[in-house]
DOPA-13485 format. One record per residue (C-alpha): residue in three letters; x, y, z. Coordinates in steps of 0.5 Angstrom, whole numbers, padded with zeros to 4 digits, always signed. Example, Ala and Ser with C-alpha at 12.3 -4.5 7.8 and 13.67 -1.06 7.14 Angstrom:
REM DOPA-13485
Ala+0025-0009+0016;Ser+0027-0002+0014;
//
This chain:
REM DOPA-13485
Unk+0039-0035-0103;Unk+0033-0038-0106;Unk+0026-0036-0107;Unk+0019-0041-0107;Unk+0013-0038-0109;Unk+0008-0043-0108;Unk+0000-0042-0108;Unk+0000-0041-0100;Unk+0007-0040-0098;Unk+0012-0035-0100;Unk+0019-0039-0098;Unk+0026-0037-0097;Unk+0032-0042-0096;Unk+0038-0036-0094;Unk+0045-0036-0091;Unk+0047-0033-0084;Unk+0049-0025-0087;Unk+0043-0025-0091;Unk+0038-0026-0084;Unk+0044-0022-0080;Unk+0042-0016-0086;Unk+0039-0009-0083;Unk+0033-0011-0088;Unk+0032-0017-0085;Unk+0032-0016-0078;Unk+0028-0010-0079;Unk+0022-0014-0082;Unk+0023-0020-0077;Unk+0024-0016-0070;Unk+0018-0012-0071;Unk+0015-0019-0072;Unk+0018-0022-0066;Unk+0012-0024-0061;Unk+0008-0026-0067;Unk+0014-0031-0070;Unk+0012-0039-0070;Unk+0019-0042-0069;Unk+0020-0049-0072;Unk+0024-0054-0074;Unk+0032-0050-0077;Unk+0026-0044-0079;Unk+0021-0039-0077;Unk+0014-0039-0080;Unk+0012-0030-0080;Unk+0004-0030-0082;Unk+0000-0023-0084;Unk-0001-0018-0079;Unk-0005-0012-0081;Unk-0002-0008-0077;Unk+0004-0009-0080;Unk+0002-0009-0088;Unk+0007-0002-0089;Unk+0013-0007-0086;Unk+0012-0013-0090;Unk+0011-0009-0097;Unk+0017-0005-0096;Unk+0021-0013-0094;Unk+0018-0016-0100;Unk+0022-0010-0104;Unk+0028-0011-0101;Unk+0027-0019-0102;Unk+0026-0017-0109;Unk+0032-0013-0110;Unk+0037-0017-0106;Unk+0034-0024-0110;Unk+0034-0021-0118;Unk+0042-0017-0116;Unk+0044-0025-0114;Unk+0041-0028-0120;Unk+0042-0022-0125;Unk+0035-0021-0127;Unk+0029-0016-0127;Unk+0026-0014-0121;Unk+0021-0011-0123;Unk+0018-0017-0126;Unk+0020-0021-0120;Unk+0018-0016-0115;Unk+0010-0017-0119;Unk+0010-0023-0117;Unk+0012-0023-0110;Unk+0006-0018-0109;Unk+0002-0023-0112;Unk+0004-0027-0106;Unk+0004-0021-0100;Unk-0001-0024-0097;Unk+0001-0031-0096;Unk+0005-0034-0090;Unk+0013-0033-0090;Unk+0017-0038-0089;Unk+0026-0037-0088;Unk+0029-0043-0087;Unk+0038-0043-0087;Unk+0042-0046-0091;Unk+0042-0055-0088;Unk+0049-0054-0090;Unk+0052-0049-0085;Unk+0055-0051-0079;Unk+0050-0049-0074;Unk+0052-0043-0068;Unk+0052-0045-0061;Unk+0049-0040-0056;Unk+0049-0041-0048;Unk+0043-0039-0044;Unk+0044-0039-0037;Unk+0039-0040-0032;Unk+0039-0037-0025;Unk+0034-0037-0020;Unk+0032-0031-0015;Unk+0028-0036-0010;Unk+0023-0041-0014;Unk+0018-0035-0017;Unk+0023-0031-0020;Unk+0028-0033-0026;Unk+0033-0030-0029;Unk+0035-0031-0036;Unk+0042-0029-0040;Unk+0045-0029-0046;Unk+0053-0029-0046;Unk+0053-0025-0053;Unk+0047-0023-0057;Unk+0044-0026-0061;Unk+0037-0023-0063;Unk+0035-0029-0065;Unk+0035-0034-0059;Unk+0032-0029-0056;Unk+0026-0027-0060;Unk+0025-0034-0059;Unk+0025-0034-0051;Unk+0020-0027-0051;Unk+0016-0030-0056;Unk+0015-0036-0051;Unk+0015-0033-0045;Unk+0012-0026-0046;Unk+0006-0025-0041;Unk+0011-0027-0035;Unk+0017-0022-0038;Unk+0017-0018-0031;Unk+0023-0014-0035;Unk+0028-0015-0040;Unk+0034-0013-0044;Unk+0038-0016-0050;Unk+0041-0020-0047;Unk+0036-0022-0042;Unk+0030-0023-0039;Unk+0027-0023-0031;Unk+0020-0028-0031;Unk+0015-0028-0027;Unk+0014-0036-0024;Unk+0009-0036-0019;Unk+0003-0039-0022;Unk+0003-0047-0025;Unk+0002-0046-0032;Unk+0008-0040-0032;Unk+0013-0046-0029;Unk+0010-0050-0034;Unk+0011-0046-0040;Unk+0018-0044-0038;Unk+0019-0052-0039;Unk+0016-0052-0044;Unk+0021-0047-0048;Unk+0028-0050-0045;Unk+0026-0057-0048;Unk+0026-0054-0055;Unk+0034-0054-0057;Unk+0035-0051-0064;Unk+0033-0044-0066;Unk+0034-0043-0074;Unk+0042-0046-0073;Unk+0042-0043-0067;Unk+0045-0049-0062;Unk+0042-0047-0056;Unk+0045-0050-0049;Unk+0042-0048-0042;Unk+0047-0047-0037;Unk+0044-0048-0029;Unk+0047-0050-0022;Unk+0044-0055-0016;Unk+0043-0047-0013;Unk+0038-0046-0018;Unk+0034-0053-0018;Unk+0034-0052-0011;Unk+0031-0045-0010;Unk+0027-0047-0017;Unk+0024-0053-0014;Unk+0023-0052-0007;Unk+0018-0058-0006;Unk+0025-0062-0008;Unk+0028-0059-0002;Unk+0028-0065+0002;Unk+0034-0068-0002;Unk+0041-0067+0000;Unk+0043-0062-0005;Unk+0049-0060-0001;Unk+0052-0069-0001;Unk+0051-0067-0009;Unk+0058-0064-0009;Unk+0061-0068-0004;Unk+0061-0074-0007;Unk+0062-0077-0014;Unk+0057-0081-0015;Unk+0052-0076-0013;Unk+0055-0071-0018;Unk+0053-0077-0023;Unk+0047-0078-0021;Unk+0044-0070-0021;Unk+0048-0070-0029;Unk+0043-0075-0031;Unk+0038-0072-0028;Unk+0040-0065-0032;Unk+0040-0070-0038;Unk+0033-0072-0037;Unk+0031-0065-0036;Unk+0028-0067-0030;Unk+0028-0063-0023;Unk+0033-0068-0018;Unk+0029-0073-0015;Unk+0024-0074-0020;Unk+0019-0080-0020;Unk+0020-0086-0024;Unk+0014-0083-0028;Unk+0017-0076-0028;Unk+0023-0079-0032;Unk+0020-0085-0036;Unk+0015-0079-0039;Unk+0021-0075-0040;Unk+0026-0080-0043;Unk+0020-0082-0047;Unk+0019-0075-0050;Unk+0027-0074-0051;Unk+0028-0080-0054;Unk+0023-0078-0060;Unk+0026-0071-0061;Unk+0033-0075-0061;Unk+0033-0082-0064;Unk+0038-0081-0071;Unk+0033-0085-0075;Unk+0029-0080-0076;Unk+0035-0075-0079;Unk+0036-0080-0085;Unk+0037-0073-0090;Unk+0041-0068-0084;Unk+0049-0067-0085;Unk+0053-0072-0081;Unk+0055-0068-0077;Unk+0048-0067-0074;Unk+0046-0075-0074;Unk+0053-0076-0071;Unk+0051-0070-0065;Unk+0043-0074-0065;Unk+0047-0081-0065;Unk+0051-0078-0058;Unk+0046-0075-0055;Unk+0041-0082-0056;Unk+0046-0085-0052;Unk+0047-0080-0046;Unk+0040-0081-0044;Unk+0039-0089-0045;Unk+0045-0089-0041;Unk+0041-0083-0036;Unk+0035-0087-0036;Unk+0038-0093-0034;Unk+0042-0090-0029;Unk+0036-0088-0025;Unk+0031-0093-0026;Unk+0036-0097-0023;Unk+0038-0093-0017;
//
């Protein structure tokens, strides 16, 4: 573990045992809805509400960092205070080989949605609640039921499965032509049924899956999406991630060049 003090922001770069630590999650799930997730990290800011919580995490900070590095915690503990009001950052360490998690999605009709887990994880699922709180209809540890029956909760629900990676969590989401069909019903009219019947349509419902679009999105709809994924997944902006990232980025580029091309064509 390393610790940054820096005059805005109190900084964390840990492993996978110590984010999974009692301590840890403790402090973090009681955080969970206020939590902005970003890039291989999340961003925890002062709620007033929660001060006796974030003093208790900062002690535990404190003891578990001067144990690893043989020095006083007291005086670093101090220091830490000083900083108690400050954002805090905890990001895992670049070196670590990140986790894959599958989420999967089923659809009751086009208004409700169920979300799954195939094994817990605290962290994806914070995530998921974090985006999608106010259309929770019910939920477990391992899953969700939302609500879609305005515009801008369907909006919000695409929105948070375009995002791919929490911490080193690699998420992958998991539907079939059942739930493309009940979910975008305006969609109706395209042969759902021919997709399974004949290769060349099961490729073509595959690209759509890779664009992230509903089948039988417009070339607007999938020029837009091809646009904004090839920005998220172009391996020129990964100069200082591990190969084996820039090697997964490199792949997924090539998937939907080859997706586009596909579809603008057919």
């Amino acid at each position: 573990m390393e610790i940054v003090l820096r005059n805005n922001l109190i900084l964390i770069n840990t492993d996978f045992d110590t984010l999974n630590s009692v301590w840890m999650r403790d402090f973090l799930s009681h955080h969970a809805r206020g939590m902005l997730f970003l890039d291989k990290a999340v961003l925890i800011f002062r709620n007033e509400t929660l001060s006796d919580v974030r003093k208790d995490f900062i002690k535990e900070l404190s003891e578990h960092h001067a144990a690893k590095h043989d020095f006083s915690h007291e005086f670093f503990l101090r220091s830490m205070l000083k900083f108690g009001n400050q954002p805090i950052r905890i990001e895992l360490n670049k070196a670590q080989e990140p986790q894959n998690i599958k989420v999967n999605l089923y659809a009751y009709d086009k208004n409700r949605v169920l979300i799954t887990l195939d094994r817990d994880n605290s962290w994806v699922m914070s995530y998921l609640r974090s985006q999608l709180d106010i259309y929770i209809e019910r939920g477990t540890d391992n899953s969700l039921v939302l609500d879609l029956s305005d515009l801008k909760s369907r909006e919000r629900l695409d929105k948070t499965l375009n995002k791919r990676s929490v911490l080193h969590y690699q998420i992958t989401y998991t539907y079939d032509n059942r739930f493309m069909s009940k979910l975008y019903s305006e969609f109706a009219h395209y042969s759902f049924g021919s997709l399974c019947k004949e290769e060349e349509d099961r490729e073509k419902n595959y690209f759509y899956m890779v664009l992230e679009c509903p089948v039988g999105a417009s070339q607007d709809e999938l020029r837009e999406s091809y646009k904004k994924l090839a920005k998220v997944y172009h391996p020129d902006k990964l100069h200082n991630e591990p190969p084996y990232m820039i090697k997964r980025y490199t792949q997924k580029f090539q998937l939907l060049q080859e997706a586009y091309a596909a579809l603008r064509a057919s």
